[in-house]
C-alpha positions as protocol buffer text, in pm:
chain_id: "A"
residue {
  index: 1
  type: UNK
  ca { x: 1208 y: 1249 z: -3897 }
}
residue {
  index: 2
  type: UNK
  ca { x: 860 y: 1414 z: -3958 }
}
residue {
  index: 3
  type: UNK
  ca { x: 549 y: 1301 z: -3764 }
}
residue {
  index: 4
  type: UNK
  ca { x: 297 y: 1120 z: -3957 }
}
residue {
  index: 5
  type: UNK
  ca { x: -35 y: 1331 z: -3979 }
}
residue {
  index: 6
  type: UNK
  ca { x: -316 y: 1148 z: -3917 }
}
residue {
  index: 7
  type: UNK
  ca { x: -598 y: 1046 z: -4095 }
}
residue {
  index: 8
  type: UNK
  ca { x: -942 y: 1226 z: -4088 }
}
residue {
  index: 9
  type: UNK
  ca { x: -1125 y: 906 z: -3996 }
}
residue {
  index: 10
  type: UNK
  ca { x: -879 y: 803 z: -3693 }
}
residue {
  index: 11
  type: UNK
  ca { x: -978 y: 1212 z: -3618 }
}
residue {
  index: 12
  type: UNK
  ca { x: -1318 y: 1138 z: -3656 }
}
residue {
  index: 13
  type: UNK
  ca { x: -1374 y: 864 z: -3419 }
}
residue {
  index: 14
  type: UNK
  ca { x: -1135 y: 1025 z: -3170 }
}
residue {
  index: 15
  type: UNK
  ca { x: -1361 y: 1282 z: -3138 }
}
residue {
  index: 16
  type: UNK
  ca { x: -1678 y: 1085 z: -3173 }
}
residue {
  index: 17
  type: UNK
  ca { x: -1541 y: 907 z: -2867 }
}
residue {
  index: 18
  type: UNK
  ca { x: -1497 y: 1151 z: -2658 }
}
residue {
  index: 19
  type: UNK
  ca { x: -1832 y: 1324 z: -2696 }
}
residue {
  index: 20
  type: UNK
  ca { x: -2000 y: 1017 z: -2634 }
}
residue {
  index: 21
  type: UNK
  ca { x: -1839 y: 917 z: -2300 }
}
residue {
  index: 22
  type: UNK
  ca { x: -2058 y: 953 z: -2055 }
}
residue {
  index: 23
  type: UNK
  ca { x: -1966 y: 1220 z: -1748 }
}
residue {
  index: 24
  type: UNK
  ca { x: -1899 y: 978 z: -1454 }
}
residue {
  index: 25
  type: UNK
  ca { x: -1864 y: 1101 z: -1138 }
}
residue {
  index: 26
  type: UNK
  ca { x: -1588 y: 914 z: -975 }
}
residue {
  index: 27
  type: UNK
  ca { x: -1723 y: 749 z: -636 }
}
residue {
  index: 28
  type: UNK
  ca { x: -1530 y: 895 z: -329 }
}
residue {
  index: 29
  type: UNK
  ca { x: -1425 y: 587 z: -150 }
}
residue {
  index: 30
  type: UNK
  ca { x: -1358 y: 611 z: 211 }
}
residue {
  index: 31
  type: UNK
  ca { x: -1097 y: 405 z: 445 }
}
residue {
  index: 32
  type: UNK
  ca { x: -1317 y: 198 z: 755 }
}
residue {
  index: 33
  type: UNK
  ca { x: -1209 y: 396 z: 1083 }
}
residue {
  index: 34
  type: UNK
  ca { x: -1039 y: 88 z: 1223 }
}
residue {
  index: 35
  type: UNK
  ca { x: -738 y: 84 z: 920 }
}
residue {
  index: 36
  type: UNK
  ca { x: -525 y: 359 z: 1026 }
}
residue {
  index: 37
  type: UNK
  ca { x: -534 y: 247 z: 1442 }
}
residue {
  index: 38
  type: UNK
  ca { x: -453 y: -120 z: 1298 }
}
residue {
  index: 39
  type: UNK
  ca { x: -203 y: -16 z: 1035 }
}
residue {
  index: 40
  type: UNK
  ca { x: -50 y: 227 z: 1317 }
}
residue {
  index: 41
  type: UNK
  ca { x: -45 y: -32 z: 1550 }
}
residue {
  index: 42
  type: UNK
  ca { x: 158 y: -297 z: 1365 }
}
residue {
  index: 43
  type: UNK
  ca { x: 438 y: -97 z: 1226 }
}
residue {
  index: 44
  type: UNK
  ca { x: 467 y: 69 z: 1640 }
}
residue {
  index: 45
  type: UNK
  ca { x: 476 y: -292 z: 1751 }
}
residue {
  index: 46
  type: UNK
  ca { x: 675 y: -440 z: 1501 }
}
residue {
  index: 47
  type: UNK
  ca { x: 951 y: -162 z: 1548 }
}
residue {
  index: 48
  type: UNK
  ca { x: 941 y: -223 z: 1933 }
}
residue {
  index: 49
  type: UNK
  ca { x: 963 y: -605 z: 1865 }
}
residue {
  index: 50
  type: UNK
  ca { x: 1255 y: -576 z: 1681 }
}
residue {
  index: 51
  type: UNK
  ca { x: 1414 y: -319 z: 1941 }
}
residue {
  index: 52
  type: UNK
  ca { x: 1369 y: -521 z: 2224 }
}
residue {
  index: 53
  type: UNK
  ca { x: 1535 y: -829 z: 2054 }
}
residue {
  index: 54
  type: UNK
  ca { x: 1826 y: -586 z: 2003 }
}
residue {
  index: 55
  type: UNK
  ca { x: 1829 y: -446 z: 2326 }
}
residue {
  index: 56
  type: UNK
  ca { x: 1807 y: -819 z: 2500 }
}
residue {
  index: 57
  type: UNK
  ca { x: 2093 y: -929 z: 2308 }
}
residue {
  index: 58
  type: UNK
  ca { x: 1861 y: -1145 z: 2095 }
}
residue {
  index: 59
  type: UNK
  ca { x: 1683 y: -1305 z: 2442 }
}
residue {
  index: 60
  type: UNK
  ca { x: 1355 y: -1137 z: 2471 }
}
residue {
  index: 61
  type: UNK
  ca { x: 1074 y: -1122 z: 2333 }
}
residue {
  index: 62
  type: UNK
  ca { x: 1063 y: -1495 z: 2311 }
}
residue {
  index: 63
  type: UNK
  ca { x: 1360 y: -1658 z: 2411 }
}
residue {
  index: 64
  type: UNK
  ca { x: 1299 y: -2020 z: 2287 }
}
residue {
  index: 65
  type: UNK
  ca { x: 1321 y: -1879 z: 1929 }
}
residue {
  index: 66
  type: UNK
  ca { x: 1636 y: -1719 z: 1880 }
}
residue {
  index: 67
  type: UNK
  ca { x: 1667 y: -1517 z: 1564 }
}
residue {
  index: 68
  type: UNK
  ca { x: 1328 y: -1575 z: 1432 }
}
residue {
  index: 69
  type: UNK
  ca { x: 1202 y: -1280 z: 1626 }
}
residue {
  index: 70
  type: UNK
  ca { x: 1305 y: -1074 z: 1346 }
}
residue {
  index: 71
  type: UNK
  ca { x: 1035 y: -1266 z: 1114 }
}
residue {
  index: 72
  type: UNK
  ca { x: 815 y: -1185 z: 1367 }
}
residue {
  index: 73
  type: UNK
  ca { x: 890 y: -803 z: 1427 }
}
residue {
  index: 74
  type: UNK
  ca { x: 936 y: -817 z: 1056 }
}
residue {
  index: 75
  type: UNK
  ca { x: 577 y: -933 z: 989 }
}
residue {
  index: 76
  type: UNK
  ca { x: 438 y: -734 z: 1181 }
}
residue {
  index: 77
  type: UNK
  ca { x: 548 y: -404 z: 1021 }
}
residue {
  index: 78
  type: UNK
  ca { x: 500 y: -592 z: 698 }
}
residue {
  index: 79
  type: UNK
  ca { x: 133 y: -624 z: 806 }
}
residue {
  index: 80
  type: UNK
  ca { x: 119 y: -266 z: 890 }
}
residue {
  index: 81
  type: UNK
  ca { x: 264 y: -181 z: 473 }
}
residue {
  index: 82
  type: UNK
  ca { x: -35 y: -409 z: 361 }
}
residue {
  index: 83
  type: UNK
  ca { x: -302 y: -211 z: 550 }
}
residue {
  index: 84
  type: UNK
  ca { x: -108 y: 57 z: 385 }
}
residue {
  index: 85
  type: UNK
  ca { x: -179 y: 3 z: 59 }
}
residue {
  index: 86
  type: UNK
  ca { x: -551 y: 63 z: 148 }
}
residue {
  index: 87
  type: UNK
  ca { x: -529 y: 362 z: 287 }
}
residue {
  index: 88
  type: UNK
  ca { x: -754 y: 629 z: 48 }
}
């Protein structure tokens, strides 16, 4: 099927638009110095949480909560994705 051509006046105002944009320079935004040693920090302790309730045969790191350590290991590397996200 042929393409359409398109009208002058959609031209016209596709042009007209682009001259008149302005010329934006785009603002270099910079991570605070604390996100990577945080974000680091979480996923490292999350993934020795979860190790040492593997290791322990599901006893340690806090015995009185069984399976649940998981969540916790869990959450912690899930914090660690969230810094992640805003990393620039």
């Amino acid at each position: 099927m042929p393409k359409s051509k398109l009208r002058d006046k959609v031209k016209r105002k596709r042009k007209v638009a682009a001259e008149a944009a302005p010329l934006i320079e785009p603002i270099k935004v910079e991570s605070p110095k604390w996100l990577v040693p945080v974000m680091l920090a979480n996923f490292l302790i999350g993934l020795l949480w979860i190790v040492v309730f593997y290791i322990s045969s599901t006893a340690y790191p806090i015995p009185g909560i069984g399976a649940w350590n998981m969540v916790v290991g869990f959450g912690f590397v899930g914090v660690g994705f969230s810094l992640a996200t805003r990393w620039h």
